[in-house]
C-alpha positions in Angstrom: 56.6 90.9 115.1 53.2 91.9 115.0 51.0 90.1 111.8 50.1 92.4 108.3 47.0 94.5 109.0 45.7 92.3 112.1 42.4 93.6 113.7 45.2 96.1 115.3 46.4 97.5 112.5 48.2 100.9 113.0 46.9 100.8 116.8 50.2 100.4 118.6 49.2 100.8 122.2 46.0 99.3 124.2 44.3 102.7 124.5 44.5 103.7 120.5 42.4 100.3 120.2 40.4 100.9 123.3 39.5 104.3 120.9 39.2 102.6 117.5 37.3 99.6 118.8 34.9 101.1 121.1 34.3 104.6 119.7 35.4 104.8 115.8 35.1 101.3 113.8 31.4 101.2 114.6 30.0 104.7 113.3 28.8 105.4 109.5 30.3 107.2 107.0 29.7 110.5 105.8 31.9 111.3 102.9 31.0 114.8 102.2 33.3 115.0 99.2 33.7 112.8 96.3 33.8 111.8 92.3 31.8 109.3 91.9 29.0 109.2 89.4 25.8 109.7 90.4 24.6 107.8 87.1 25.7 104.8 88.4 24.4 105.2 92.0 20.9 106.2 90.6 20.9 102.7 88.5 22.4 100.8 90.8 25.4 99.6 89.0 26.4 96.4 88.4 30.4 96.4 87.5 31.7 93.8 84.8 34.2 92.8 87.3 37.5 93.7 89.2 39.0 95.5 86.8 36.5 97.5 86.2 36.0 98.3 89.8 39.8 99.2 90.7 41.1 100.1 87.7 39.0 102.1 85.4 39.5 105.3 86.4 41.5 105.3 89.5 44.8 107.5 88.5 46.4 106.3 91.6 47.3 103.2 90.7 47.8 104.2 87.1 50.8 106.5 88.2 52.1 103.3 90.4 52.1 100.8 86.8 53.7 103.4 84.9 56.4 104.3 87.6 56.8 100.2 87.4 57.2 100.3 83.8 53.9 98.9 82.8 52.8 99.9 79.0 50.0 102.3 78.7 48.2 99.7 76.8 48.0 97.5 80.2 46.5 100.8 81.9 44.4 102.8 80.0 44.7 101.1 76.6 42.9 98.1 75.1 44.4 95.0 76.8 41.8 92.7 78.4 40.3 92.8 82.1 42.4 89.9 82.6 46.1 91.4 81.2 44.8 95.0 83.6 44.5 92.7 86.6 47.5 91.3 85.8 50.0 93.9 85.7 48.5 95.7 88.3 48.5 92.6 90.8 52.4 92.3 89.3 52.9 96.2 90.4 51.8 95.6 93.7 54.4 94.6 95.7 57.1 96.8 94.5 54.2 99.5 95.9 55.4 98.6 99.4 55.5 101.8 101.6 52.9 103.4 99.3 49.6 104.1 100.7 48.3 102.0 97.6 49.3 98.8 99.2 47.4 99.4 102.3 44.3 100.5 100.6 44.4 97.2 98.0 44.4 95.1 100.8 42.3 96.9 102.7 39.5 96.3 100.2 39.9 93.2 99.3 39.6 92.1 103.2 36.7 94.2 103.9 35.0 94.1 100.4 35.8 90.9 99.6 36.9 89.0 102.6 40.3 87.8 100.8 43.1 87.9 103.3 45.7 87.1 101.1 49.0 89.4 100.1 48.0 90.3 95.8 50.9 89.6 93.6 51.6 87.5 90.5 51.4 84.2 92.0 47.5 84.9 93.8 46.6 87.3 90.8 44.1 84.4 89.3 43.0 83.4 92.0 41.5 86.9 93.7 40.6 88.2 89.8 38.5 84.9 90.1 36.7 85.2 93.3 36.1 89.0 93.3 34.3 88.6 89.8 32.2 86.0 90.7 30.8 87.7 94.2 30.8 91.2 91.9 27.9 88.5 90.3 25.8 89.4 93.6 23.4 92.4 94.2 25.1 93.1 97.5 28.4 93.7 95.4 26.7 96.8 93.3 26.8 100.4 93.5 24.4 100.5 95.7 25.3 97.2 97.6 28.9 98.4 98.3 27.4 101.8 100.1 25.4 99.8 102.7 28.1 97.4 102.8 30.6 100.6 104.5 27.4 101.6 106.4 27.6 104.9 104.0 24.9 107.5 105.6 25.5 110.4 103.0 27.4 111.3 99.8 28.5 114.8 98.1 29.3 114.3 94.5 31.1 116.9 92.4 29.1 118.4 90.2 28.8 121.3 87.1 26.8 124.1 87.4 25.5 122.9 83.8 24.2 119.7 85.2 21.2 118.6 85.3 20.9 116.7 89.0 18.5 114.2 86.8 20.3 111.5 88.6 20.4 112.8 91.9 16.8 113.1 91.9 15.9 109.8 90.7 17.8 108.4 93.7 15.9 110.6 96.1 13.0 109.5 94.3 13.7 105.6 93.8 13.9 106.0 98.1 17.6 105.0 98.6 18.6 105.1 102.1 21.6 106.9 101.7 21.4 110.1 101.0 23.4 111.2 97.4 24.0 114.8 97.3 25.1 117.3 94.5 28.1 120.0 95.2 28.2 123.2 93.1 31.6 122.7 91.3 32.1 126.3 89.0 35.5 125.8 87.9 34.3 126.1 84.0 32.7 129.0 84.6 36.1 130.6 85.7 38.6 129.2 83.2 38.2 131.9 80.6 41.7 131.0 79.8 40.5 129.1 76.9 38.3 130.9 74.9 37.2 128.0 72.5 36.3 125.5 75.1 34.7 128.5 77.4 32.2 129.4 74.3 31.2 125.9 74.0 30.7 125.9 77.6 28.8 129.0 78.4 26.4 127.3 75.2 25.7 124.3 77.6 25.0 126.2 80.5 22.5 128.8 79.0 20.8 125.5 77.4 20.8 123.7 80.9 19.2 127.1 82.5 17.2 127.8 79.4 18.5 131.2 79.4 20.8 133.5 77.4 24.0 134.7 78.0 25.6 137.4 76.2 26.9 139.2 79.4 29.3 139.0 82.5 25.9 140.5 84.1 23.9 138.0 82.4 26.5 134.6 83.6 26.2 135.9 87.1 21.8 135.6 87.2 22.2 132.1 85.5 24.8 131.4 88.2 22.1 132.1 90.7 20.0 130.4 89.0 21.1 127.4 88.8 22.8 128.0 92.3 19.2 128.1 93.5 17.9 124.9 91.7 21.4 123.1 93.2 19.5 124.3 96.3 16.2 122.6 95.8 17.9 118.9 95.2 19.7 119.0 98.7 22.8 120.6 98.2 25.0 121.7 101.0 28.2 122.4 99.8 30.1 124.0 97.1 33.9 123.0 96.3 36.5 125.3 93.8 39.6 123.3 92.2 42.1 126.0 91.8 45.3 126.7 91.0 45.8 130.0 93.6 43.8 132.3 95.6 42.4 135.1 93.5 41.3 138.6 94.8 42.1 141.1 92.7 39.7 144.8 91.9 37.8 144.6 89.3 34.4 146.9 88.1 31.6 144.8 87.0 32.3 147.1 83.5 35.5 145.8 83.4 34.1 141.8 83.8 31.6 142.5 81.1 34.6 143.8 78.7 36.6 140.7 78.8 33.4 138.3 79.3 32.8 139.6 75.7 36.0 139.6 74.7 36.4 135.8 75.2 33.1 135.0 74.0 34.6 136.7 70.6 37.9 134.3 70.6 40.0 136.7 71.9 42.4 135.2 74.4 42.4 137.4 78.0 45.5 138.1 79.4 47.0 137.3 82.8 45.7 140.2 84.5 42.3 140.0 83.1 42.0 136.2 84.5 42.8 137.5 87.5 40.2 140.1 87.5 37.5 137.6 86.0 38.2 134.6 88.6 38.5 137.1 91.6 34.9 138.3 90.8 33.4 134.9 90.3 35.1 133.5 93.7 33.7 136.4 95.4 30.3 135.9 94.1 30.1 132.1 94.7 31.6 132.8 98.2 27.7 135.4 98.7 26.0 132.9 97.5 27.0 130.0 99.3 26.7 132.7 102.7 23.4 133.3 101.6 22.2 129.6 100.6 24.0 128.7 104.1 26.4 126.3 102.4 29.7 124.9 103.5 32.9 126.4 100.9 35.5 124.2 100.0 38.6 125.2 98.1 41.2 122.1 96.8 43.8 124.4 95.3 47.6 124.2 94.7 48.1 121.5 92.0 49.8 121.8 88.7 48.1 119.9 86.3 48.3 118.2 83.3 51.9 118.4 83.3 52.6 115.9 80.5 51.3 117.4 77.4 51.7 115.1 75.0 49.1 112.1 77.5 47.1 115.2 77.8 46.2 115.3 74.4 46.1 111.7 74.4 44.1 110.7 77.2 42.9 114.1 78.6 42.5 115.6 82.2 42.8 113.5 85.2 44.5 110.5 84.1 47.6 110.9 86.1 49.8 113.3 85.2 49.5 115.9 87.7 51.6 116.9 90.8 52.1 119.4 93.8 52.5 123.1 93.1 54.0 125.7 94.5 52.2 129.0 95.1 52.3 131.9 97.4 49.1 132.0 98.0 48.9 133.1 101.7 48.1 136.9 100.7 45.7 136.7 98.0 44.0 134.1 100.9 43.8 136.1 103.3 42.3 139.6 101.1 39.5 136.6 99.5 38.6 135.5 103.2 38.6 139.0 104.9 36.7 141.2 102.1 34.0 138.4 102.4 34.3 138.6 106.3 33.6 142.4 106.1 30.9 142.2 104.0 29.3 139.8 106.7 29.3 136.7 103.9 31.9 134.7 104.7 30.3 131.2 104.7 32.0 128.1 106.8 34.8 127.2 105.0 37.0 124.0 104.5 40.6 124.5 102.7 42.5 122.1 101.6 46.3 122.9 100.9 47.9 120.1 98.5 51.5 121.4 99.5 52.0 120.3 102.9 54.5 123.2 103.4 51.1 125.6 103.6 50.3 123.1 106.4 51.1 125.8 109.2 50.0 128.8 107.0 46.3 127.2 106.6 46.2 126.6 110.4 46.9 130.2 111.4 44.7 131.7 108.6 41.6 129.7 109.7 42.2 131.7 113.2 41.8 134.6 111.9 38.2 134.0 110.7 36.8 132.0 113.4 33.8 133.0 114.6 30.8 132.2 116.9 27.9 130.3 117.3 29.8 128.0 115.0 32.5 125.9 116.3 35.1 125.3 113.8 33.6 127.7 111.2 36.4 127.8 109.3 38.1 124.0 108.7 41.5 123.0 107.8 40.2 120.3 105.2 41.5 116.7 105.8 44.8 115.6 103.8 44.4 115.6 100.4 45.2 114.2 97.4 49.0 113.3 97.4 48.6 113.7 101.4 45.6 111.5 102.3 47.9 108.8 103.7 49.6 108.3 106.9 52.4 110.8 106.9 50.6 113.1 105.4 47.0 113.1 107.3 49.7 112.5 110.6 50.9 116.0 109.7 48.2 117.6 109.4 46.3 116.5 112.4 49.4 117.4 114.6 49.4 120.5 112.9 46.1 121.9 113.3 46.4 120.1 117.1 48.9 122.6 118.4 47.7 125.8 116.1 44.1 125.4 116.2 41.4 122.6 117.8 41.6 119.0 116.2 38.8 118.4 118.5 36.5 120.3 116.1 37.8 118.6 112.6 35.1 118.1 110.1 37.4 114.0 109.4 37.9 112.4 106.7 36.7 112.5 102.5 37.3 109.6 100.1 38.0 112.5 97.2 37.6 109.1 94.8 35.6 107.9 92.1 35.6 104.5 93.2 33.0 102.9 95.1 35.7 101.0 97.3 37.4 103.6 98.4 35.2 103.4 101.9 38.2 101.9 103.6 39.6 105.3 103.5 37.5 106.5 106.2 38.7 103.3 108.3 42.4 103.9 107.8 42.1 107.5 109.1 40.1 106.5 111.9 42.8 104.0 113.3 45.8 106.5 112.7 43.6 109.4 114.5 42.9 106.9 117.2 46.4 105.8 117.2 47.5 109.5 117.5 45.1 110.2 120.6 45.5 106.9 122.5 49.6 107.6 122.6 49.4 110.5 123.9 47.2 109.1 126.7 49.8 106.2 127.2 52.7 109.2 126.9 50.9 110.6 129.7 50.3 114.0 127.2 46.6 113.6 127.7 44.9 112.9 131.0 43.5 109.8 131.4 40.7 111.2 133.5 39.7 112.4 130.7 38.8 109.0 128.5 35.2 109.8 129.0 35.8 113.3 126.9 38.9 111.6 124.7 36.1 109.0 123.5 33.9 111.6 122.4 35.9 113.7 120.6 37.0 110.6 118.6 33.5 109.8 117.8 32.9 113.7 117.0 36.0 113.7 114.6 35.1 110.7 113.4 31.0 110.9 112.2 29.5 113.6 114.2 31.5 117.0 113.6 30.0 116.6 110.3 27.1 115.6 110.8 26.2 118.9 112.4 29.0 121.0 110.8 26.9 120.1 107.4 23.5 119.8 108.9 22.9 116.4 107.5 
């Protein structure tokens, strides 16, 4: 019986941790997709303690206290840090099997250096010691990104932003390098007319320019596309629902641009119309700005309406959709294609039954000098664990080259998520070094096996993104 999450953890023959050890465990991070708040990394945040840390806005484990029958007021309401702590520490052995109880222990031995199992009888004890070393400047925002030997960072970020915090870090001459993504989703969810009003207000006062017109959105999209440009950004990303590419005439967009600026609601087929233009116009400018594209899309969210109004987006109530989406994909990618403006590309499916649809859609659109132009993004969301990212390695091994994956994202807004990176590593390594004991890969070929698991690892990205 082998010991919990020993130095060999998930490396179940001598060559996966030939591969991990050697090759993977060593090399920075580059986590080219994220949530967290570039506020805190530009003043070097200092977190009131453990609670705050793990729990304050990690919908994860929110989802795991309520399926454990924890009160909301212990999660998201106004019980102390302590009574948080607590319950969660009380939650986490029945998450046994969930990738939350690898990643909890995972931080605490790598963050912390506390080897022991959390649960209502050590709960004290670890609240204690990770608040007082969460005392030390090596435990702040900033610390904790050196600490996981993070090279660069891609937040999320409006179109309406300002950046002001992205450029102070540059400025205050940080080492790791904290970059803005182009994140338009407001700009497309005309679907509210009330809430897009308000928001088309804050992005002509961010650009200092008016918008009265479809026409006029699309030059203050630029715009501000441009000045995204200017602070380092490589990458846009699109939360969506589906694919969109319906026609449309740009006198058709300005019509129901004005008729939702009036407080008219748009119908179904004029949201279609609307978010198939925009997609299509952020996919020319990213071509001609030379970014990366990244579409998350597939989740149905907010499904509890009632917590919605109470606690708003992104709090936990959201889950996987299903959507044909493969068509509308496919017309999206291939009218940009023919235009000559289809930009490298990185979809992520949150249905792992598109699994085998994304990786034979990418083949149609691959395309020279750039190996693996178009990615199958890493698992996501509900699928960034061990089944999950299993199955989608395999899959894009056999239907595409896993040799030329762009790796793995935190997609978090914690700053101790970092062990992510490490947990995919070994089970990529794992995957790779039993094949090479199965005799499926040649072992001739360790010097090139090595390689491509330092490649997948740090440096596919590192020159897929030009960092």
């Amino acid at each position: 019986m082998k010991a919990f999450m020993d130095k060999d953890f998930l490396l179940q023959s001598r060559t996966a941790q030939a591969l991990y050890h050697n090759h993977a465990a060593h090399l920075p991070i580059i986590d080219y997709h994220c949530h967290l708040n570039p506020k805190e990394v530009a003043e070097d945040h200092r977190f009131s303690g453990i609670t705050e840390l793990w729990l304050g806005g990690d919908h994860y484990k929110w989802r795991a206290m309520r399926s454990n029958g924890v009160e909301e007021k212990f999660i998201t309401g106004d019980a102390s840090d302590w009574e948080k702590f607590q319950k969660w520490a009380e939650t986490m052995p029945y998450c046994m099997r969930n990738p939350l109880y690898h990643w909890t222990h995972l931080e605490l031995r790598t963050a912390f250096g506390i080897n022991k199992l959390l649960n209502a009888a050590t709960a004290r004890e670890i609240y204690d010691e990770c608040n007082e070393k969460l005392q030390s400047p090596e435990f702040s925002a900033r610390g904790l990104m050196r600490r996981y030997k993070v090279e660069v960072v891609c937040t999320t970020d409006d179109p309406a932003d300002t950046l002001e915090h992205h450029i102070a870090t540059r400025r205050s001459g940080f080492e790791v390098k904290v970059l803005p993504t182009w994140r338009p989703d407001k700009a497309m969810a005309i679907d509210n007319p009330i809430a897009y009003r308000a928001y088309i207000e804050a992005l002509s006062s961010t650009a200092k320019q008016e918008i009265r017109t479809y026409t006029d959105l699309l030059e203050v999209l630029q715009k501000r596309h441009d000045f995204f440009a200017s602070v380092g950004c490589r990458l846009s990303d699109h939360g969506v629902n589906e694919f969109y590419a319906d026609d449309f005439t740009e006198a058709e967009l300005n019509v129901i641009f004005r008729k939702v600026m009036d407080g008219k609601a748009p119908t179904a087929e004029e949201i279609n119309k609307f978010r198939s233009a925009l997609m299509l116009e952020g996919g020319r400018m990213d071509a001609k700005a030379g970014w990366t594209q990244q579409f998350h899309y597939g989740p149905m969210r907010n499904n509890n309406s009632k917590m919605f109004r109470r606690l708003g987006p992104d709090t936990g109530y959201d889950s996987i959709g299903t959507w044909n989406t493969s068509e509308s994909l496919s017309r999206f990618l291939d009218k940009l294609d023919s235009e000559g403006n289809l930009a490298k590309t990185i979809l992520y499916p949150i249905n792992p039954s598109d699994n085998e649809m994304i990786a034979t859609m990418i083949g149609n659109f691959q395309e020279g000098p750039t190996p693996g132009k178009i990615q199958f993004g890493s698992g996501w969301w509900f699928n960034d664990q061990l089944d999950g990212m299993e199955r989608q390695m395999n899959c894009l091994s056999v239907l595409g080259l896993l040799s030329r994956f762009v790796g793995m994202l935190t997609d978090s807004r914690s700053f101790l998520s970092y062990p992510r990176h490490e947990y995919f590593r070994r089970l990529m390594c794992n995957l790779i070094g039993q094949d090479v004991e199965d005799g499926k890969l040649p072992a001739e070929e360790m010097e090139f096996i090595a390689q491509m698991v330092e490649d997948i690892s740090y440096y596919n990205a590192k020159r897929y993104f030009g960092f």
